[in-house]
C-alpha positions, 0 to 999 in steps of 0.5 A, a space after each residue: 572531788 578537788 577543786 580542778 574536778 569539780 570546778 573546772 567547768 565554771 573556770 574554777 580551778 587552782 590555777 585561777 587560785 593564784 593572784 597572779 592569774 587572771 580569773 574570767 567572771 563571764 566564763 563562770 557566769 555563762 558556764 553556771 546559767 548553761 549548766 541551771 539551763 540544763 538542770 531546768 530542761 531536765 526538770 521539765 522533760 521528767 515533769 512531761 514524762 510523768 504526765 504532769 502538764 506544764 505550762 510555762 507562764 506566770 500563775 496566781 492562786 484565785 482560789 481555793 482549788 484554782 489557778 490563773 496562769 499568764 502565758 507568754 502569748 498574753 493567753 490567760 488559762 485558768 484550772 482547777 484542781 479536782 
């Protein structure tokens, strides 16, 4: 791939290349967070598809086979592997 193919869609191409052009940072930044935003999404419905549960919240390790995770509403859960 070039650099036009690969990079157009972060506003990375040739002509931004050129000292002459002006280059928009905000356009690559929000390009690049739309496209790991995807990424994420996908992780998370192959995860789902797989059976995995998913819980979208902060975790801690509290013992040796278990968790506590903070979820966003404030709700603590706590699991334990079998």
């Amino acid at each position: 791939m070039t650099l036009n193919e690969d990079g157009s869609g972060y506003n990375l191409n040739n002509s931004n290349t050129n000292l002459n052009k002006a280059f928009n940072w905000n356009s690559m930044v929000n390009n690049v967070q739309r496209h790991i935003k995807g990424l994420n999404l996908d992780t998370k419905k192959g995860l789902m598809n797989a059976g995995v549960s998913y819980y979208n919240g902060r975790a801690a390790v509290t013992g040796p086979n278990e968790v506590q995770i903070e979820l966003a509403n404030g709700k603590v859960l706590t699991k334990t592997a079998r």
